[in-house]
Residue, then its C-alpha position, 0 to 999 in steps of 0.5 A: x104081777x103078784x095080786x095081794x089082799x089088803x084085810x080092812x078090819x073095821x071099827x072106828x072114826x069114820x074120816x079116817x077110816x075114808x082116808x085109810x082106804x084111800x090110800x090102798x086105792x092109789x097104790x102104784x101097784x095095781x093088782x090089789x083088792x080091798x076087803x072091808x069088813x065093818x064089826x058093826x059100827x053104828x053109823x050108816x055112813x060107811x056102807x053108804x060112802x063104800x056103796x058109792x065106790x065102783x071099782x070092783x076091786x073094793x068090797x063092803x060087807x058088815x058082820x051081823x054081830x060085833x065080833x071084837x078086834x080078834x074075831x074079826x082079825x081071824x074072820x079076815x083070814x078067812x077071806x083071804x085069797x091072794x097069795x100076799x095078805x095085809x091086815x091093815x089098820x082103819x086109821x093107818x095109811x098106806x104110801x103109795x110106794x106100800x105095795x110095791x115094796x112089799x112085794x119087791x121084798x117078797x120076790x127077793x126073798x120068796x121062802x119068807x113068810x112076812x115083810x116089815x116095810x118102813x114106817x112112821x108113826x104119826x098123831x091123831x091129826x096126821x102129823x109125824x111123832x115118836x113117843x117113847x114107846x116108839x124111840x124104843x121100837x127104833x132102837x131095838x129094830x135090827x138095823x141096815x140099809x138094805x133089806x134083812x131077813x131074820x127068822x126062827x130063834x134070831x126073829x123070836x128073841x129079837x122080838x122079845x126083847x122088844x117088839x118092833x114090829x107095826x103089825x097092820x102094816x107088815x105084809x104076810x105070806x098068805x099060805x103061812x099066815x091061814x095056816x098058823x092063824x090069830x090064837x083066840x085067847x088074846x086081845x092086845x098081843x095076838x100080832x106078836x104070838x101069831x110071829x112067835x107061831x111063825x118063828x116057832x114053824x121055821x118062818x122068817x120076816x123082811x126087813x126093808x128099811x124103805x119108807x112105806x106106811x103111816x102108823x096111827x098112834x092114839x091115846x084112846x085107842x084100846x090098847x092104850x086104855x087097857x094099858x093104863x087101867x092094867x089089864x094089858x099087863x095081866x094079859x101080857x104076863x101071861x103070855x110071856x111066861x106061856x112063851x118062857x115055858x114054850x121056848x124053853x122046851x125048844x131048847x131056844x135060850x136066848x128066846x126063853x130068857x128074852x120072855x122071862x124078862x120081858x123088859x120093854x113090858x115092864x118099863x112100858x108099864x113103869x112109865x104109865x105109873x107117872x102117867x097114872x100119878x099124874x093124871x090122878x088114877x091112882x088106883x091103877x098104880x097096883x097093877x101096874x107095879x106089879x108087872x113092873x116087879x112081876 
């Protein structure tokens, strides 16, 4: 049985944080082990609720210092030992069916170095929802019903074009993954630039179409706010036109085109001006058209 590490980067609502690491303790597939790593989240309870748990498969540890989002996403891949990893999210839920179907996908396609398994997104109260945002990500996914494999410019355009990907529930080669690493410079697109790195390196994600993971989609989380205030925009063109210039040294056109343009970018940022309108926040309204034109 392949043994996978499941990553639980940590910072956030307590509740469902307990209901995220117990949807990896029922998994069907056993040979798993659960690595939380608390950035310091002031509340004593989780290391209380974690010290209770005694299957020794689970671990608890607490950064001495808030390391951020990528900082401690990049801490985790250190840890990782087992040949699969999984950087999941604190709030999201695995179904029970999660890791099997992973690692199914992996021994059908043992050169690949990433699985996007199914996913549903659903609310801060659990229940099943899709934003707009989440339309489009539906749309643009590469479409079958039995399991694809796209990889290098195909993967990179594809991507760029829109990102699909729900980057705490895919599944990561480990050796790939520890190899090519988070980039340090980014706060919110540092999933998307880590498969980018992997397309650029000859690597390749799987698509199974079998449900499998449940997305959290808050509209306070961070990225949302850094969205709607702008920031998220002024780090995503630069990290596109950072892309353009790469993709063009390669010779991969398409990618190149698909980076300049980056399209759902710019609607994502066209939409938040109505929101920003209504809500009366009109002060964010500047940046957000300028990414719109940009």
């Amino acid at each position: 049985m392949t043994a996978v590490d499941v990553m639980f980067p940590y910072y956030g609502d307590v509740e469902l944080m307990k209901q995220a690491a117990r949807s990896v303790m029922g998994q069907q597939h056993q040979d798993w082990r659960l690595v939380v790593i608390d950035d310091g989240y002031p509340d004593p309870e989780p290391a209380r609720w974690f010290a209770e748990i005694t299957d020794p498969r689970v671990s608890y540890q607490r950064n001495e210092k808030n390391l951020g989002a990528n900082g401690n996403y990049r801490k985790a891949v250190e840890l990782v030992e087992a040949p699969i990893a999984v950087i999941m999210g604190a709030d999201d839920i695995m179904l029970p069916n999660y890791l099997t179907a992973v690692v199914a996908s992996f021994e059908a396609f043992p050169r690949a170095s990433a699985v996007q398994p199914g996913v549903q997104v659903i609310d801060e109260l659990s229940r099943a929802t899709t934003p707009l945002a989440d339309r489009v990500k539906k749309a643009a996914l590469p479409r079958g019903a039995q399991r694809r494999q796209l990889g290098g410019e195909d993967l990179a355009t594809s991507l760029l074009r829109a990102g699909w990907h729900y980057f705490p529930s895919i599944a990561w080669k480990s050796e790939m993954l520890k190899r090519i690493g988070f980039r340090s410079n980014f706060d919110v697109v540092q999933d998307l630039a880590l498969l980018l790195d992997i397309a650029a390196a000859d690597g390749s994600m799987v698509l199974t179409p079998e449900l499998a993971f449940l997305y959290r989609r808050h509209s306070g989380s961070d990225s949302s706010v850094r969205a709607l205030d702008g920031r998220r925009f002024d780090e995503e063109r630069r990290f596109f036109e950072g892309e353009a210039a790469r993709f063009d040294q390669l010779g991969w056109n398409r990618a190149a085109r698909a980076a300049k343009l980056h399209l759902t970018s710019r609607l994502n940022a066209a939409a938040l001006i109505a929101q920003s309108t209504a809500s009366g926040k009109f002060g964010y309204i500047p940046k957000l058209a300028k990414h719109v034109i940009g």
